[in-house]
N, C-alpha and C positions, 0 to 999 in steps of 0.2 A: 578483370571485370571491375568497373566500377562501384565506390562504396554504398553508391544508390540504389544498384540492381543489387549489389550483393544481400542489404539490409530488405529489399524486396521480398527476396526468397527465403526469408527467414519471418515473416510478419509483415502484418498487414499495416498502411502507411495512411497515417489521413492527413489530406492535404488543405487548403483553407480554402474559402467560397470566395465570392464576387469582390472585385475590384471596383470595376465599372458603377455599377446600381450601388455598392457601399458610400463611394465617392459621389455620387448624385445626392444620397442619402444625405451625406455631411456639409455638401456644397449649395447642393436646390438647381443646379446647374446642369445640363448634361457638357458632352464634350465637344466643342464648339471653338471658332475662329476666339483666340485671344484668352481660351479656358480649355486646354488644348491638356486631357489627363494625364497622356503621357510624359508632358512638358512639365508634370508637377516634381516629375523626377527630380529636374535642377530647381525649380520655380519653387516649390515648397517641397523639400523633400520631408521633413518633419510630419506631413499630413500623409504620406505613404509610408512615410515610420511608421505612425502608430495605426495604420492600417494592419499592416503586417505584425505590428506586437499585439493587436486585439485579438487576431486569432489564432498568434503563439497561445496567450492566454487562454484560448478556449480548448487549447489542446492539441492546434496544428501541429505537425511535425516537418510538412512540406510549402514552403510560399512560395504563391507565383508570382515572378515579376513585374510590374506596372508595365508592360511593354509589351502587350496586346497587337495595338495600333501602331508599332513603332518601323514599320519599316518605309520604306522609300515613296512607292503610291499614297499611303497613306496618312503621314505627314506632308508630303506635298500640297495636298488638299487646302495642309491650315499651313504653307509658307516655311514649314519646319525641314525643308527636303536635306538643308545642309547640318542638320541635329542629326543625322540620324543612329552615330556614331557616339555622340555623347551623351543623346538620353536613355541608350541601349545602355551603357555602361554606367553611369548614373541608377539605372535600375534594379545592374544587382549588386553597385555597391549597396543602395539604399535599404535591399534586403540583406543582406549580409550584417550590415550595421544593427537591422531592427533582431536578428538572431544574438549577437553576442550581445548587445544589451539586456534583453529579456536573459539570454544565463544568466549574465553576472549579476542581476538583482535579483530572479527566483531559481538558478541551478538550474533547473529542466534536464529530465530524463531524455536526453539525446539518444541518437543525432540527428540531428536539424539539416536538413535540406532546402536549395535554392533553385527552386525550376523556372526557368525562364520561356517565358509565354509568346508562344507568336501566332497570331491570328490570323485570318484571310482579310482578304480585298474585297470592298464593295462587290464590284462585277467581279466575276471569275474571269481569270487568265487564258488566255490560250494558246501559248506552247512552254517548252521550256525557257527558253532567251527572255519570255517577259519576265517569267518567274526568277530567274537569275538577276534580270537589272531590280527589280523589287525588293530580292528578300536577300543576298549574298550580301552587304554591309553590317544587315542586322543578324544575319549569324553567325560571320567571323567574330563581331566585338561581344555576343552573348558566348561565341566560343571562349576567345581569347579572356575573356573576366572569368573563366573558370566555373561555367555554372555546372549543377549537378546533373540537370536533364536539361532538353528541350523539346518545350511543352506544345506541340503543333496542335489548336483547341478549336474548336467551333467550325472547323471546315463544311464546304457544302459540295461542292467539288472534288471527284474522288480522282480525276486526273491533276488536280493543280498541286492535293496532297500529296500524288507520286512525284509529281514533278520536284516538288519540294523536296520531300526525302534524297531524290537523288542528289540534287544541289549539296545538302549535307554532307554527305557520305564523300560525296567531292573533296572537302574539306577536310585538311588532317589533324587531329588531335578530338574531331570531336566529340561529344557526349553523347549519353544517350536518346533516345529518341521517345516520346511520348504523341503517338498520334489518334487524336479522337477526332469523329465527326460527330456532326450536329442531327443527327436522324431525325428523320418525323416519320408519323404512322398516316398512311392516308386513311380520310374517312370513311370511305365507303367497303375500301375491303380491311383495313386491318392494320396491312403490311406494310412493313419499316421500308424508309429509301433512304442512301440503298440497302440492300438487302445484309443482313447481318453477315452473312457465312460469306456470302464473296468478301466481305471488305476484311474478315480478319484471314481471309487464305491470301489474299494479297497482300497485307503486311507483314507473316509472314513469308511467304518470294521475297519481299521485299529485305529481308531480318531485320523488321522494327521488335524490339522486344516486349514494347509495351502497347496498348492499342485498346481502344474503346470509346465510348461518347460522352460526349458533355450539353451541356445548352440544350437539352430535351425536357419534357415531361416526366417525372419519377416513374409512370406506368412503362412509359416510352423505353426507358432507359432499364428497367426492370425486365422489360418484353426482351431487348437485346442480349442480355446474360442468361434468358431460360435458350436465346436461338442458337446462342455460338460457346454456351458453358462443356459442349461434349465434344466439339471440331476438335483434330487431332491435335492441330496448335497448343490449341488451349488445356487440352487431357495431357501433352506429353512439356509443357512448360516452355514451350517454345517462344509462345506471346504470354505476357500476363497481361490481365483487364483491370482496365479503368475506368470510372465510372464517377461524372460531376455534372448530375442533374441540376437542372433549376426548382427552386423552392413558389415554382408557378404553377399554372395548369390549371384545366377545369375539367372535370365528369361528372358526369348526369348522374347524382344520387338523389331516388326516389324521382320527388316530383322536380329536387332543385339542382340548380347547376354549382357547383362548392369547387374550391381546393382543399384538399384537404391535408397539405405539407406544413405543418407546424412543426416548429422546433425538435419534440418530443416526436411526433411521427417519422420527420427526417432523421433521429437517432434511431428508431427500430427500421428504417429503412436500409441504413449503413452495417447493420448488425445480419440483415439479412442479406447484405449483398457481400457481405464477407463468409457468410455459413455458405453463399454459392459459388464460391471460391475467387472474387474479388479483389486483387491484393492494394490498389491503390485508390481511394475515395476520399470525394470532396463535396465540392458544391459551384454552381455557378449562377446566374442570375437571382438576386435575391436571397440567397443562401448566404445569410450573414453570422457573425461571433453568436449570437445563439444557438442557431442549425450546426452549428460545428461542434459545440458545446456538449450538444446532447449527443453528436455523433460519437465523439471523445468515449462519454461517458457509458455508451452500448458498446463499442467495441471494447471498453477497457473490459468490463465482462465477459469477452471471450479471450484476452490474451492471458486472462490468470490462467487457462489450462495448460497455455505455452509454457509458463514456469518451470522451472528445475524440478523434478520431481524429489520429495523431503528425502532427509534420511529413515533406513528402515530402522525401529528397536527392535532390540533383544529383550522380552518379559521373563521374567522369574513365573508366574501366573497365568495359565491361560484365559484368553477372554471369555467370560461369563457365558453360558449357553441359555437354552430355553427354558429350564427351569426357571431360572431369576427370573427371566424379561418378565412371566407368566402372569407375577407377582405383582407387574409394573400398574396393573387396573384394567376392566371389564372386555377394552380395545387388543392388548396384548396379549388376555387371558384367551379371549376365541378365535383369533390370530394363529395363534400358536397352537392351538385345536382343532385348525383348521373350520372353525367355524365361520358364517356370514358376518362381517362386521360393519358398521355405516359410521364414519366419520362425517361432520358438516363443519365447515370452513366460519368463522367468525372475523370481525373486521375488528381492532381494538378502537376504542373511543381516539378523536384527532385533538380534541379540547377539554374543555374543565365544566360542559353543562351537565348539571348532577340527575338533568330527565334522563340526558340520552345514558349516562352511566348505569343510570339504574334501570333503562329499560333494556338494553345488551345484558345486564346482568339478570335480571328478573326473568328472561326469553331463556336464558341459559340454565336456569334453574326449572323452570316448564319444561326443557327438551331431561333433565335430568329424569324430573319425577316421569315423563310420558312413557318412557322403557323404550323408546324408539329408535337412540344414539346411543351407540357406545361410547365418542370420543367426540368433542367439540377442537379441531382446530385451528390456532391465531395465528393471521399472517403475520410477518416481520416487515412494516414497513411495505406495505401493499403498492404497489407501482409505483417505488421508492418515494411516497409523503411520507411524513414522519405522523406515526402513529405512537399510543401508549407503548412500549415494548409490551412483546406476549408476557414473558415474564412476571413482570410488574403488575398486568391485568389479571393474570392467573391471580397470584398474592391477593389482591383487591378483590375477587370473585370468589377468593376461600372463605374470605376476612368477612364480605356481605352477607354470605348463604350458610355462615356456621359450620365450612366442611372442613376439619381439625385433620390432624395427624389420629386423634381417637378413634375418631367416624369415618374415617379416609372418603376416597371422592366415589359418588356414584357412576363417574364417566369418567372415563380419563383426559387428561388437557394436555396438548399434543402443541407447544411452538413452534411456528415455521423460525427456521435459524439461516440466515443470508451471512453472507462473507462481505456485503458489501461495506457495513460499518466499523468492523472490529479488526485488526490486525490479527494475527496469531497468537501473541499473548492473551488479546483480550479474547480471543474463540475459547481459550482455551480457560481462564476467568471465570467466565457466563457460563461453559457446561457445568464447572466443578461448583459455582454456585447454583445453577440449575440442580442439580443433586443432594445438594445438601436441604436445598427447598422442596423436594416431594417431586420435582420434575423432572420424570425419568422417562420420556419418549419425546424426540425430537424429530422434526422430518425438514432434510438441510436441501434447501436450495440455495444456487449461488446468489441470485436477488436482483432487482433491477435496480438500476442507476439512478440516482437521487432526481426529482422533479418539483421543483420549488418555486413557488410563485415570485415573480423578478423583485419583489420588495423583500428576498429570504436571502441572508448572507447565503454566497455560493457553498458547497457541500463537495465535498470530495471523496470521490467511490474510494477505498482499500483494495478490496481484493486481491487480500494476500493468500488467501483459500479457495479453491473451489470446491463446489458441492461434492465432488469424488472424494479431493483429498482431507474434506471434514469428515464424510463417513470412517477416513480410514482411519484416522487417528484417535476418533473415538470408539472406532473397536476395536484396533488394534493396540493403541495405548491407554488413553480411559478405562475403558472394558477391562484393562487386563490392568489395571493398579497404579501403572506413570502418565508422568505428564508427557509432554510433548516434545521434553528434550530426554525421556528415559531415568527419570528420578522418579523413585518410587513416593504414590500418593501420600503416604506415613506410614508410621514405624508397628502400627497395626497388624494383626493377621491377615487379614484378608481386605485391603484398598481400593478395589475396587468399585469402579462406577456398573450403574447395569442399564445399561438405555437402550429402549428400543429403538432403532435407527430405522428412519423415514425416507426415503427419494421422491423424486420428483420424474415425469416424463414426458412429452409433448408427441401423441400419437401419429398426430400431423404435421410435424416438424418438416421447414422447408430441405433442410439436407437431414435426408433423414437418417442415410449412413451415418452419419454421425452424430446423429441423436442415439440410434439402438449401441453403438460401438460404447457410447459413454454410460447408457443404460448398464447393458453388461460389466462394466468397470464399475459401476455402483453398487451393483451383484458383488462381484469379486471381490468388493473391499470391506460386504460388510452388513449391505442394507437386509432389513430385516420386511419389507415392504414397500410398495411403489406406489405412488397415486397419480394418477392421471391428467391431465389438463383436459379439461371439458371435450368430450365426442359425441357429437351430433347426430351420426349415424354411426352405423355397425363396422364398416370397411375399412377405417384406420385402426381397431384395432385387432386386424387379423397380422399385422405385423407383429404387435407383441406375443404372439400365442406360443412362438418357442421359448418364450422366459417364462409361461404360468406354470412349467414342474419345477422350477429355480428360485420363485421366490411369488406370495401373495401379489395380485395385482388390485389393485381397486381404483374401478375405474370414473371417474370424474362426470358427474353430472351437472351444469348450472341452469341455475332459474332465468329464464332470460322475461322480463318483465313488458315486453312490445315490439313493435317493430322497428324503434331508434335503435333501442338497444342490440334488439340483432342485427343491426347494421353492424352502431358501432365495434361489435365485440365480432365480425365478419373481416372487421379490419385489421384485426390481432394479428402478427405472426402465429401461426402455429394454431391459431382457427379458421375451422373451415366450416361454417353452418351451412347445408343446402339450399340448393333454389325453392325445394318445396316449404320447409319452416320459412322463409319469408313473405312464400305465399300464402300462406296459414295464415301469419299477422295480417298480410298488408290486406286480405280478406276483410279484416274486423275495422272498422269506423271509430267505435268510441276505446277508450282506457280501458278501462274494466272488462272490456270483451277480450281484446291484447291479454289482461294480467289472465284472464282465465285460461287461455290458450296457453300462455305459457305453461300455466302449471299442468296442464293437462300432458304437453309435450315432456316435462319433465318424468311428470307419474310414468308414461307409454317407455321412455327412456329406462329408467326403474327396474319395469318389467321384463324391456328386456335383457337387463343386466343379469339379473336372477336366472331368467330361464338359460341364458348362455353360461349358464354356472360361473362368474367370476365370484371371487373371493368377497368382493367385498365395493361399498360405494362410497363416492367423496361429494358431498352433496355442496356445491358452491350457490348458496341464497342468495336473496336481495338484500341489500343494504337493509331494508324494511326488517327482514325477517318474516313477513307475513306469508301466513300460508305455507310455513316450512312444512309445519305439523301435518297437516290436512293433503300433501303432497305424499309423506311418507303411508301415512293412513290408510290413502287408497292405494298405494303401491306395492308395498310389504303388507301392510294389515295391524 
């Protein structure tokens, strides 16, 4: 087996976006008699060097050859018929070259792969013999240079791509085979052409091992992995999918016609086509070094589970039980008493303006005196901007409201804690200073991947932890007195940390097997409490109802403040707001009629939280805060 398929089956592989539209980009030119792209392979190879090292940079792991167009029809067009042999090869020197340069000046966590690209022909072919005088020079010399796949992309014709494959397979030594088509959905009914389930039962008949689309629509290309994610192929490993949408497209949202694939959406895109078991993604038209960037950056968030799993310690002390936690403030005390608890979510200040500081701080001190909340929690770095750390705001929010070590706190202050900033020493750093500073309930999420406006030095995820293996270490080692290599905290009695540990859960989670699987391992390792991500209605969370005798659930309410916002927040992975709440909004004409609905939907939410006896609620507000108060008021009382 090849090192490409073998590293396949072990992780998922992201490969780099557009050639073509890059190079227009850089040029202003399309590809034309005497500007001939492929040509640039000999002509300027320096400008598909740094093609290819832009999006080693942004985190590629796989380049595609500049050799799209390169075969015999298609350079004949521009006079190049007798090239077609040297700019094949020319191509993956050129990438090969732009690979071991980008190691030798930044290292790169390898390995690097060279997939060589071959496109169709204007008209489609029609038989084998044309396809043979076409494409057999450009696949011997993409063989013969040793590429790692060969990338069959954009096809439209699903006999010219058999034809093709056979011609391959002709051929001795060669690589593996990567075949996508270019699907479109027709308008009127729906349906992909051609149809998803034939085209991957026939590659494989065919044993292509890889197979999926490119040069579509993100919905389009989304729509394909929900049709053919369960075909036996694909369930017993036979084919893995690929998937290299275009960063194009338009859908009628509301009244306007948008795209809506931005850099940031192309990375939760990627994240989601790899939770549907996706092994190799990229991009194609349009999808340039940022779209990869951010893709980089969502999946690095899921390969930290891939990680070695730590070593286990041995404690002298066992971990702290319920009495301690109890101890921890008014959240952990009814917690653990199985009483009602309401946690509401806070955003820390982004900047240094002393209104907003002091009005997040002065709102926090109102939810205190009102008896309403038990616990205020701070994100970490909220859809990875860099905020105040919780931390730090806590400290600043003691220091404004006079709440001492004396007086202790009326509420308790709950830090969301992400893996995405700190290494392991530093996780382990921030809890043991967390502790020392009065902050003893944390609720760990693994965090999303940093999002910075392009004039922000780049930002690099860690994720040297995930949200499982933070739980466990701090209650298995914290909790119980060592660090995180099994050195006891000091030479004290009794060392230990006692923190109430926090999770995280996504009710509607697109794989959702493997959302409850990591659920349950968050159980096993520790958590002391789950919260929810925002449910809309009642029916995503009858999945978690066989974990409410295992552990308190509290279930996630947000304020959704109109009908943008419920758009926007319909666009989440892992949300699902109904047709009816939008119709609710899009009912209402002016703002204020929106804000009022919202809250209205939230209080009816509330309600029913209560009456379905869950443990407890996670109240996600407006940035505003307004109307938090007056939300709970009419819902609890």
């Amino acid at each position: 087996m090849s090192d490409f398929l073998t590293t396949l089956q072990s992780r998922v592989l992201l490969c780099d976006g557009a050639m073509g539209s890059y190079l227009f980009k850089a040029t202003g030119r399309l590809s034309e008699t005497n500007h001939v792209y492929e040509h640039f392979n000999i002509q300027q190879p320096e400008l598909i060097a740094n093609v290819h090292l832009a999006y080693l940079a942004a985190g590629s792991h796989c380049v595609k050859t500049n050799t799209f167009g390169a075969n015999h029809n298609q350079l004949a067009s521009f006079g190049l018929e007798n090239k077609v042999a040297e700019i094949n090869r020319a191509g993956v020197t050129v990438a090969r070259g732009a690979i071991a340069k980008f190691q030798s000046q930044h290292g790169g966590d390898g390995p690097f792969f060279v997939i060589a690209s071959v496109g169709p022909t204007v008209a489609p072919l029609s038989d084998a013999a044309e396809v043979e005088a076409c494409y057999r020079e450009q696949i011997e010399t993409l063989t013969a240079e040793g590429s790692d796949a060969l990338l069959l992309e954009t096809f439209h014709s699903l006999p010219q791509l058999e034809w093709l494959i056979g011609l391959i397979r002709s051929i001795p030594g060669g690589p593996p085979v990567i075949a996508e088509m270019a699907l479109r959905s027709d308008d009127a009914s729906g349906l992909l052409d051609p149809d998803p389930l034939t085209f991957i039962n026939r590659m494989a008949e065919l044993g292509v091992p890889i197979a999926g689309v490119n040069c579509c629509a993100p919905w389009d290309a989304s729509a394909f992995v929900d049709a053919v994610k369960d075909a036996p192929a694909i369930v017993s490993g036979a084919v893995k999918l690929v998937v290299m949408p275009n960063a194009s497209g338009f859908q009628r949202i509301g009244s306007r016609l948008m795209t809506t694939v931005n850099p940031e959406s192309a990375g939760k895109m990627a994240r989601s086509l790899s939770d549907r078991g996706v092994r190799l993604i990229g991009g194609c038209c349009e999808m340039h070094p940022p779209h990869i960037q951010e893709m980089h950056n969502y999946l690095q968030s899921r390969h930290v589970a891939e990680k070695p799993a730590a070593i286990r310690i041995e404690t002298v002390l066992p971990s702290i039980g319920d009495a301690e936690k109890s101890a921890n403030g008014p959240f952990s005390r009814k917690l653990k008493a199985g009483q009602f608890v309401v946690s509401l979510e806070a955003l820390p200040p982004r900047g240094t303006d002393e209104r907003i500081i002091h009005k997040k701080i002065d709102f926090i001190g109102k939810l205190a005196a009102s008896g309403k909340v038990d616990a205020v929690d701070f994100t970490d770095g909220s859809r990875g901007i860099p905020l105040i750390s919780p931390g730090d705001f806590i400290h600043l929010l003691r220091s404004r409201l006079g709440w001492t070590e004396a007086t202790g706190d009326p509420i308790e202050l709950i830090p969301h804690f992400t893996a995405r900033d700190l290494n392991i020493m530093g996780v382990q750093s921030r809890l043991v200073g967390y502790h020392a500073n009065r902050i003893h309930n944390a609720l760990f999420i693994t965090g999303d991947p940093p999002k910075m406006s392009p004039t922000y030095p780049r930002s690099t995820a860690v994720f040297d932890a995930d949200s499982i293996e933070m739980i466990r270490l701090t209650h298995a080692c914290l909790n119980a007195g060592v660090d995180f290599g099994g050195v006891p905290l000091g030479k004290h009695a009794d060392p230990r940390t006692h923190f109430t540990i926090g999770a995280g859960v996504e009710p509607e989670a697109q794989d959702m097997t493997r959302e409850l699987s990591r659920l349950q391992a968050k159980i096993d390792n520790g958590a002391d409490y789950i919260m929810t991500q925002p449910a809309f209605h009642h029916a995503p969370l009858a999945a978690l109802e066989k974990f409410r005798s295992q552990v308190p659930i509290i279930v996630g309410v947000m304020v959704l403040t109109g009908f943008d916002h419920a758009q926007r927040m319909s666009r989440v992975p892992g949300v699902v707001i109904p047709d009816s709440i939008l119709d609710r909004f899009s009912a209402m004409d002016s703002a204020e009629d929106q804000t009022r609905i919202g809250r209205e939907i939230a209080a009816e939410q509330i309600r029913h939280i209560i009456q379905d006896g869950w443990p407890g609620l996670y109240l996600m507000s407006t940035a505003t805060m307004e109307g938090t108060l007056e939300i709970l008021q009419s819902s609890i009382g």
